[in-house]
Backbone and ligand atoms as CSV (ligand in chain L), in Angstrom:
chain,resi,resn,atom,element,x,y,z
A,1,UNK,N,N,2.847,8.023,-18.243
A,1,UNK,CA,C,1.757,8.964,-17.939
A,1,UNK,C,C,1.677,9.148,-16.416
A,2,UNK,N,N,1.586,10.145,-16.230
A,2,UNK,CA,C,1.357,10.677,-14.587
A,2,UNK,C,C,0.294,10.232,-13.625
A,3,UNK,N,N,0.480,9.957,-12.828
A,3,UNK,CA,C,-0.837,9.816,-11.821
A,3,UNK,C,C,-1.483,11.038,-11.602
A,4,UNK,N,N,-2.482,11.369,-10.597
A,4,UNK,CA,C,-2.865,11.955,-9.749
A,4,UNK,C,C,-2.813,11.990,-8.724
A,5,UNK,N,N,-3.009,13.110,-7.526
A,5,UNK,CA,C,-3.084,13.453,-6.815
A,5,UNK,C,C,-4.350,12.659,-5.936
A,6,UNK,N,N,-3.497,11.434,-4.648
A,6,UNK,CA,C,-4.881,11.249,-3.874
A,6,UNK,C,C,-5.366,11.351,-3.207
A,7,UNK,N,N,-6.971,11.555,-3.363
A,7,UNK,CA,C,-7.896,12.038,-2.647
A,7,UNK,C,C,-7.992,11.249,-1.134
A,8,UNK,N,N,-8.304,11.988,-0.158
A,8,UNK,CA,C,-8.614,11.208,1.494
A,8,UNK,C,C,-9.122,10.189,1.136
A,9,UNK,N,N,-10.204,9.929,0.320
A,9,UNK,CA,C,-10.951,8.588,0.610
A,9,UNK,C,C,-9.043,7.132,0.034
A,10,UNK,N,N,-8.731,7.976,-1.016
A,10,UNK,CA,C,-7.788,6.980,-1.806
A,10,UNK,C,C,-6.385,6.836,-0.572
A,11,UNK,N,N,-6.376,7.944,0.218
A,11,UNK,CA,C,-5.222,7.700,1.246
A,11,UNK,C,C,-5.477,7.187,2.607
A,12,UNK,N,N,-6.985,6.763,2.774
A,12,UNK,CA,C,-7.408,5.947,3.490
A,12,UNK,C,C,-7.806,4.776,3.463
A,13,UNK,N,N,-7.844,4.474,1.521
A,13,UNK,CA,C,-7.637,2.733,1.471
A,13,UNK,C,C,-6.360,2.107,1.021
A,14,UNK,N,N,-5.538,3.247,0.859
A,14,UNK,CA,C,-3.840,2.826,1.105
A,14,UNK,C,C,-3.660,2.407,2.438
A,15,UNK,N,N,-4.402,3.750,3.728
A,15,UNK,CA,C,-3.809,2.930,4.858
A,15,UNK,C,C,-4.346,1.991,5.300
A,16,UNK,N,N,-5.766,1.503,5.281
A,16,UNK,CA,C,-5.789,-0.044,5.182
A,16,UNK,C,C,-5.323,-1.282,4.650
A,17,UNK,N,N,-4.872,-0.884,3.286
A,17,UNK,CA,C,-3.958,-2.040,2.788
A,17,UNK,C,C,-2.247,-2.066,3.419
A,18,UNK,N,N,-2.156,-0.884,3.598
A,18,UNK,CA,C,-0.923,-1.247,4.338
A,18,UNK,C,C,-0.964,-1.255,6.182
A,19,UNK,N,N,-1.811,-1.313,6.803
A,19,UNK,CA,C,-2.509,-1.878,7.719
A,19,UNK,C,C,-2.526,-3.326,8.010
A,20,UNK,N,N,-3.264,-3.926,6.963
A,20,UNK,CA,C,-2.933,-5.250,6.927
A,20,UNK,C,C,-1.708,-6.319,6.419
A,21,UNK,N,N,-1.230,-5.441,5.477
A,21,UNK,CA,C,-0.163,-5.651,4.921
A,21,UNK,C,C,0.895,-5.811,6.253
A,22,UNK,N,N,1.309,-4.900,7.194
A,22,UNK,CA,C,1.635,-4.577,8.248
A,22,UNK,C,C,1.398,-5.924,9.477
A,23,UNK,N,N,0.598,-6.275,9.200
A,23,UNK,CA,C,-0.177,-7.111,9.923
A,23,UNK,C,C,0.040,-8.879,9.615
A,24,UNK,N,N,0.469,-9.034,8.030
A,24,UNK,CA,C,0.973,-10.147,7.582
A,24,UNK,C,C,2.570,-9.957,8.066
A,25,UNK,N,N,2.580,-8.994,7.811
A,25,UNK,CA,C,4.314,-9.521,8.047
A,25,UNK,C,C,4.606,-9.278,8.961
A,26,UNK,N,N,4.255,-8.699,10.282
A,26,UNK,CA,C,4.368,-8.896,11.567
A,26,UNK,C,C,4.016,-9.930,12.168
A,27,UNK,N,N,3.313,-10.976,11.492
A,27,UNK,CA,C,2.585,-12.187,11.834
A,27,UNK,C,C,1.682,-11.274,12.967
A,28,UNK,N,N,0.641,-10.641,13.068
A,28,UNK,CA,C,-0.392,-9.907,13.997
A,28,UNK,C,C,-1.552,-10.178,13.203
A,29,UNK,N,N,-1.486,-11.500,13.317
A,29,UNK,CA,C,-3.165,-12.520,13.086
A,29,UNK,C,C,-4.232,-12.304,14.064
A,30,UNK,N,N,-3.899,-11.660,15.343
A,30,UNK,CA,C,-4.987,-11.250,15.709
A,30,UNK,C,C,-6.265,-9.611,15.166
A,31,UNK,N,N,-5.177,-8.750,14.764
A,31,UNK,CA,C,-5.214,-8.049,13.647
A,31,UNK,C,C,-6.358,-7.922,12.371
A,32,UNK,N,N,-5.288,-9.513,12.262
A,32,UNK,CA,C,-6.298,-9.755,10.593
A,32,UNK,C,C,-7.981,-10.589,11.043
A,33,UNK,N,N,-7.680,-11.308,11.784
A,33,UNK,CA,C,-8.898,-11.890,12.580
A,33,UNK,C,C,-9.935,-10.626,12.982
A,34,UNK,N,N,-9.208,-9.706,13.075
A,34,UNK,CA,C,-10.605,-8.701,13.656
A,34,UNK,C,C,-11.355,-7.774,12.395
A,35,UNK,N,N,-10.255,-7.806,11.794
A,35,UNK,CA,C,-10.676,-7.162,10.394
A,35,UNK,C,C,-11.758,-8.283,9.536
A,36,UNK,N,N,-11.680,-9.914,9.769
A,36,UNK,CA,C,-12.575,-10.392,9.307
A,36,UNK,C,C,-13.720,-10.206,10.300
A,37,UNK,N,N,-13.604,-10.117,11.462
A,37,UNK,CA,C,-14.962,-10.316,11.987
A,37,UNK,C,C,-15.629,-8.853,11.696
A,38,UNK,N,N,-14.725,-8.055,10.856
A,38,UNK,CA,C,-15.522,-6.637,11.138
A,38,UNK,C,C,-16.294,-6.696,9.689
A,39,UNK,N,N,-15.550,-7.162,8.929
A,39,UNK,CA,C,-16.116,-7.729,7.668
A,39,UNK,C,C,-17.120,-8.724,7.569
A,40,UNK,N,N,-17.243,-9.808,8.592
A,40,UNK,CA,C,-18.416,-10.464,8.747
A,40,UNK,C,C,-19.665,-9.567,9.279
A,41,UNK,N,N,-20.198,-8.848,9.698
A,41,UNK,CA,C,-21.410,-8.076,9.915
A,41,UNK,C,C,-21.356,-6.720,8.257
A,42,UNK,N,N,-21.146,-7.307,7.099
A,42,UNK,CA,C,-20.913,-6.567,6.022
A,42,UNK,C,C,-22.463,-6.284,5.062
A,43,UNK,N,N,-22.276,-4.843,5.910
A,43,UNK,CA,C,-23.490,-3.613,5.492
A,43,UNK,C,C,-23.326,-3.046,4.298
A,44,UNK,N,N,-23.880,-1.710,3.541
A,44,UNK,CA,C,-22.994,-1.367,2.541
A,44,UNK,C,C,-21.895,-0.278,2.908
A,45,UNK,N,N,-22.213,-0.054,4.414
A,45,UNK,CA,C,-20.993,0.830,5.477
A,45,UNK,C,C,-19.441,0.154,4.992
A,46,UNK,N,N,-19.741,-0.503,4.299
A,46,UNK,CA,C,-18.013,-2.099,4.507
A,46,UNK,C,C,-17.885,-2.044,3.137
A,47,UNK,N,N,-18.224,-1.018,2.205
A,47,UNK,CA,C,-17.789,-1.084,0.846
A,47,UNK,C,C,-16.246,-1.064,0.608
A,48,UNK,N,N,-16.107,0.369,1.691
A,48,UNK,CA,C,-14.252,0.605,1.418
A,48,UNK,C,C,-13.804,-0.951,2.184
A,49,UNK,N,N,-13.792,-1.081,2.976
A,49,UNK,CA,C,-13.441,-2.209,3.854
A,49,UNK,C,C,-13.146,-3.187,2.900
A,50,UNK,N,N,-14.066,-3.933,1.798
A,50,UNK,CA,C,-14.034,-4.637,0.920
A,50,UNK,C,C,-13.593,-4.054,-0.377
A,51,UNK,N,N,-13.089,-3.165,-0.804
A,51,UNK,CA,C,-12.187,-2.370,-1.221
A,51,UNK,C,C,-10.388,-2.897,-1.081
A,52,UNK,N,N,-10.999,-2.555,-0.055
A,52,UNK,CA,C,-9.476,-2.268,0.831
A,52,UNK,C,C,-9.285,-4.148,0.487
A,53,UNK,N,N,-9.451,-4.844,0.790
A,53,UNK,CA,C,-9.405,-6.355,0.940
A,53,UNK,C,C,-8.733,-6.636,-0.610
A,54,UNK,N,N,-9.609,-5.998,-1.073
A,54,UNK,CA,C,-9.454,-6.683,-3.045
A,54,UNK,C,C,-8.015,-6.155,-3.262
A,55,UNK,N,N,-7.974,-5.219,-2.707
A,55,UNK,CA,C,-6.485,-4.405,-3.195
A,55,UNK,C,C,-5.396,-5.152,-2.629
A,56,UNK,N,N,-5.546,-5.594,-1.258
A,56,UNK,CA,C,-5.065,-6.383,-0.441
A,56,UNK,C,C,-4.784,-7.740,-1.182
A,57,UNK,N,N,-5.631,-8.710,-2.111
A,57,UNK,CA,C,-5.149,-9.981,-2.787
A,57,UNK,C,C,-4.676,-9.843,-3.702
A,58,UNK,N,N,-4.139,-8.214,-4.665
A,58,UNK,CA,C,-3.749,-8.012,-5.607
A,58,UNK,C,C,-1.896,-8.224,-5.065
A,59,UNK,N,N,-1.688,-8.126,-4.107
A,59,UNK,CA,C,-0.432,-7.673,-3.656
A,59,UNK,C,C,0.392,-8.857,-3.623
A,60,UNK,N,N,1.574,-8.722,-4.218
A,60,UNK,CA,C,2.454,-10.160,-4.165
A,60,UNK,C,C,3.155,-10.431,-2.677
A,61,UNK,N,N,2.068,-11.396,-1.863
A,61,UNK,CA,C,3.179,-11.331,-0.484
A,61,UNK,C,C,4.514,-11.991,-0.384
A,62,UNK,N,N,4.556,-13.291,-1.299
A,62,UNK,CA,C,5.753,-14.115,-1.552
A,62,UNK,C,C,7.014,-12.965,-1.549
A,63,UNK,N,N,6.900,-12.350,-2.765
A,63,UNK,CA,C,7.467,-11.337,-3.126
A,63,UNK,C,C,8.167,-10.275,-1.957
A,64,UNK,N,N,7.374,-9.847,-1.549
A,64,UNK,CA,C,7.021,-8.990,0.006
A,64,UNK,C,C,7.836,-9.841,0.955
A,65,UNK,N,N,7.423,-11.112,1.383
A,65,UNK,CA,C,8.144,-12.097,2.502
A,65,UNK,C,C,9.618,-12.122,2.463
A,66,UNK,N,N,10.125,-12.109,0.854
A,66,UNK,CA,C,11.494,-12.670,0.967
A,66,UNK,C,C,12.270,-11.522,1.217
A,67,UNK,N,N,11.624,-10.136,0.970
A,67,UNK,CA,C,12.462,-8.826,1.245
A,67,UNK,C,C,12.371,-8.277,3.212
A,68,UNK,N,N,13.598,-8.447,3.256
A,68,UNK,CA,C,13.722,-7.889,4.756
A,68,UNK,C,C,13.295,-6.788,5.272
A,69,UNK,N,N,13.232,-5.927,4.013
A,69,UNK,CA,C,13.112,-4.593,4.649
A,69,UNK,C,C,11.768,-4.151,4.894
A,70,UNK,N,N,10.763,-5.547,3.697
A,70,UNK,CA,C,9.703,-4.740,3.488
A,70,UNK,C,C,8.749,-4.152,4.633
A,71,UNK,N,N,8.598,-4.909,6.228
A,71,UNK,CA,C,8.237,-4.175,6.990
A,71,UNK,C,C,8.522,-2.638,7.555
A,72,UNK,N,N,9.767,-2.176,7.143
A,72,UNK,CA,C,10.003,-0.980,7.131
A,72,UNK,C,C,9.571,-0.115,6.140
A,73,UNK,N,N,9.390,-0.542,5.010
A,73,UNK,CA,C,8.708,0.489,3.768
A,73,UNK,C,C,7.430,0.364,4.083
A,74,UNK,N,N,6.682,-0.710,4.459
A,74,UNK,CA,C,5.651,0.050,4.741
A,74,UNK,C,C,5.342,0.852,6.033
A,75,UNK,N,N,5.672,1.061,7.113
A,75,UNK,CA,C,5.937,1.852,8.088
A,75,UNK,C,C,6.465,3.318,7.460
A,76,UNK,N,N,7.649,3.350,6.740
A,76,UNK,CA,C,7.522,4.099,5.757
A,76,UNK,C,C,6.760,4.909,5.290
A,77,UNK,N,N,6.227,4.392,4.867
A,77,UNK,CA,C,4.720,4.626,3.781
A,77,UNK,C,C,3.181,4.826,4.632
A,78,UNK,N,N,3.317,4.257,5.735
A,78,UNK,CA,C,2.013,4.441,6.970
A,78,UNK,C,C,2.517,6.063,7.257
A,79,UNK,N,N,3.684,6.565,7.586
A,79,UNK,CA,C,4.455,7.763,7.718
A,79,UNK,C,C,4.141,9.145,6.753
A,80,UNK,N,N,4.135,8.705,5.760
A,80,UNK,CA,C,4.161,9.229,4.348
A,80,UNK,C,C,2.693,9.846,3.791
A,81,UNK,N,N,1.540,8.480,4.128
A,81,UNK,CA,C,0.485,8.771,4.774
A,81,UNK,C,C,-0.008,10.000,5.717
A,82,UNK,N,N,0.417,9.651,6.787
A,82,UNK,CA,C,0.375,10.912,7.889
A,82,UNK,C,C,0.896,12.322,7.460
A,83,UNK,N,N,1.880,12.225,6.901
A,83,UNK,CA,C,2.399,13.488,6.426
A,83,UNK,C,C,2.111,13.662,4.970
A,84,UNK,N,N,0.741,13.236,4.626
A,84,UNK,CA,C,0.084,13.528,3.497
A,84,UNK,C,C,1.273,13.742,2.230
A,85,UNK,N,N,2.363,12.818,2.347
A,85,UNK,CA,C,3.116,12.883,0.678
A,85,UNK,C,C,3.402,11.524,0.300
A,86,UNK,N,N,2.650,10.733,0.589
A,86,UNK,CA,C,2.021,9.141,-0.109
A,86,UNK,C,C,1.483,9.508,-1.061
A,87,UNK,N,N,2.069,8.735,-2.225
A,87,UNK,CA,C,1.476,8.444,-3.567
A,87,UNK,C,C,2.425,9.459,-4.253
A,88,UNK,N,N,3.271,9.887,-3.774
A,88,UNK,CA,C,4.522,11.311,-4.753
A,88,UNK,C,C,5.699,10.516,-4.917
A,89,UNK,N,N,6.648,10.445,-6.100
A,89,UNK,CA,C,7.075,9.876,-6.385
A,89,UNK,C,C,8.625,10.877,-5.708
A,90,UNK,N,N,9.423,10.085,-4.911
A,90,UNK,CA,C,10.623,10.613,-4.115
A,90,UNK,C,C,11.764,10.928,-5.149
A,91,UNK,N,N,11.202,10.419,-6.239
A,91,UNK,CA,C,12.495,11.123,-6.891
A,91,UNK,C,C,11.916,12.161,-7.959
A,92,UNK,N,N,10.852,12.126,-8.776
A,92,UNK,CA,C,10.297,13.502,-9.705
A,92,UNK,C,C,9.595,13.774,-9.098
A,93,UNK,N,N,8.692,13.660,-8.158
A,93,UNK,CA,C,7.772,14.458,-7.544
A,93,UNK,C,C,6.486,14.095,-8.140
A,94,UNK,N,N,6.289,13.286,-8.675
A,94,UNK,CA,C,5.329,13.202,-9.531
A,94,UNK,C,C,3.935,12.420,-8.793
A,95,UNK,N,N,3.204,12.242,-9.607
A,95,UNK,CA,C,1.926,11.617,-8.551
A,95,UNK,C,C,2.301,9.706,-8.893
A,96,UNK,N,N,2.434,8.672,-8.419
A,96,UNK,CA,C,2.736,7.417,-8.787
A,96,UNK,C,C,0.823,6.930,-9.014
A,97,UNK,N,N,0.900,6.264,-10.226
A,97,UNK,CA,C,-0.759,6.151,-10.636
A,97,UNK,C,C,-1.399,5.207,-9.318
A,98,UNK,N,N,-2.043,4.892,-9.635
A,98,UNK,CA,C,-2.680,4.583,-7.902
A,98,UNK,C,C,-2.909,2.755,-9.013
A,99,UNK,N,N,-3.064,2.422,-9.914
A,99,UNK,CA,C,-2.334,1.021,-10.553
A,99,UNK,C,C,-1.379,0.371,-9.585
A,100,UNK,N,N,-0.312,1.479,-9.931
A,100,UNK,CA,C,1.164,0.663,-9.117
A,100,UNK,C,C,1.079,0.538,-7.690
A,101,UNK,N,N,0.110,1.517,-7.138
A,101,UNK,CA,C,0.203,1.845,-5.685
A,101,UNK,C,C,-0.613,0.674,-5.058
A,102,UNK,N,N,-1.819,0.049,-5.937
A,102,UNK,CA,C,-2.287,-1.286,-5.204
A,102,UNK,C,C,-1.413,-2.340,-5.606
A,103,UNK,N,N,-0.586,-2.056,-6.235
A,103,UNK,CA,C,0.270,-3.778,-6.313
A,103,UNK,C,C,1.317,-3.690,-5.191
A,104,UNK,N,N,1.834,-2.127,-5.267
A,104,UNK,CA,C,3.077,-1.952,-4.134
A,104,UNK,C,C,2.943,-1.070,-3.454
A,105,UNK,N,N,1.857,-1.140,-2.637
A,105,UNK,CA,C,1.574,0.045,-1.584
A,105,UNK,C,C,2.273,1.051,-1.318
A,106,UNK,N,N,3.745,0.508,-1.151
A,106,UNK,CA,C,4.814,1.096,-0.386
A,106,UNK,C,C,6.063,1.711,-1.272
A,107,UNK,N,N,5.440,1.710,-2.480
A,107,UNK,CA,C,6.306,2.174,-3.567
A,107,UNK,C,C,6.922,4.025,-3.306
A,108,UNK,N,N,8.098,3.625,-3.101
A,108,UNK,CA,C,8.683,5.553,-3.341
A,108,UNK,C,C,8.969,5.847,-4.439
A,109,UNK,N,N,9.059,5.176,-5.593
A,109,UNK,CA,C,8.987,5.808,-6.984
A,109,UNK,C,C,7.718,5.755,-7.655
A,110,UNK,N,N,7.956,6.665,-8.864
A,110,UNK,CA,C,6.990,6.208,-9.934
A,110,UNK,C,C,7.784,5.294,-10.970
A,111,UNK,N,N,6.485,4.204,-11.726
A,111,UNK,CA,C,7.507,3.240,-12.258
A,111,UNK,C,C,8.622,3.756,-13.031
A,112,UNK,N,N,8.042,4.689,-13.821
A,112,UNK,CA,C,9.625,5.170,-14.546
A,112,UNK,C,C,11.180,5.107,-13.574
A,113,UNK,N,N,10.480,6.084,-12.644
A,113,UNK,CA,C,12.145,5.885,-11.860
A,113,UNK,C,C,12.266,4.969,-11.335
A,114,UNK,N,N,11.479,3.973,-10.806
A,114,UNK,CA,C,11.748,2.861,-9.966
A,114,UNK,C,C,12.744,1.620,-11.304
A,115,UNK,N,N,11.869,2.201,-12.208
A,115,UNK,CA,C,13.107,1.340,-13.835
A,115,UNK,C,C,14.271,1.425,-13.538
A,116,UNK,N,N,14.556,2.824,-13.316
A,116,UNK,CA,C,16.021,3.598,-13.320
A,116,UNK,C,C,16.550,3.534,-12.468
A,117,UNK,N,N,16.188,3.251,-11.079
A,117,UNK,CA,C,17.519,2.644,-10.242
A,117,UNK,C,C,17.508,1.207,-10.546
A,118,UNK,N,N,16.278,0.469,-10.535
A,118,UNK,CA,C,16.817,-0.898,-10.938
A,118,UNK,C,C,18.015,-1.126,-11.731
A,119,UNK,N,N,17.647,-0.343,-13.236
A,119,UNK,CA,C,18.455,-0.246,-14.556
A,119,UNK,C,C,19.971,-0.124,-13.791
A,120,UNK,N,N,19.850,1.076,-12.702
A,120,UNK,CA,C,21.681,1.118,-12.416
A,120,UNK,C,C,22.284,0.684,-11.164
A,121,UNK,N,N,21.193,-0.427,-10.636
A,121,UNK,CA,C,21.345,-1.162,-9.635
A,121,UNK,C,C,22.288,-2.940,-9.839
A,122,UNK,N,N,21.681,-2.885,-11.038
A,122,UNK,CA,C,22.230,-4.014,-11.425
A,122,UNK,C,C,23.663,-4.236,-12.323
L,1,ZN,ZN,ZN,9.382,9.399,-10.595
């Protein structure tokens, strides 16, 4: 089943998760340190903020750590962002459900195709 199309608020708590995301694997703990202290004075202004966080512990970093590249996909994907075609799937065009998009921020497929190169990757 297809995603949708996302809305500013949804492509602005992508770029916070990949913000921080960005931020783990650059080791830029000063970064993440400021994002807690911005989160410590938490109004209901800090809803997305705490949003953004939850989506953030959904994400497998182990996973993330052992891949070399992954600091480049998400840079990638911070890119993709900017040029408003984050969340489109690079190979059907399709919308990737915003499900897959908090586990793998930085995803360029939708799962179907991301199956299908695996499938003929291996
Ligand atoms: Zn696709």
């Amino acid at each position: 089943m297809p995603g949708k199309k996302l809305s500013d608020k949804d492509l602005e708590l992508f770029r916070e998760s990949l913000l921080l995301l960005r931020g783990v694997l650059t080791g830029d703990v000063e970064y993440l340190e400021q994002e807690a202290l911005d989160g410590a004075g938490a109004g209901s202004e800090n809803r997305e903020d705490a949003g953004a966080e939850a989506y953030f512990q959904e994400l497998n970093l182990e996973l993330l750590q052992r891949d070399g590249e992954a600091l480049r996909e998400v840079d990638d994907a911070l890119e993709r962002i900017e040029q408003r075609t984050y969340g489109q799937c690079e190979t059907c065009d399709s919308w990737i459900r915003k499900e897959r998009l908090r586990a793998v921020p930085h995803a360029r497929n939708c799962i179907d195709c991301q199956r299908r190169v695996e499938a003929e990757g291996s």
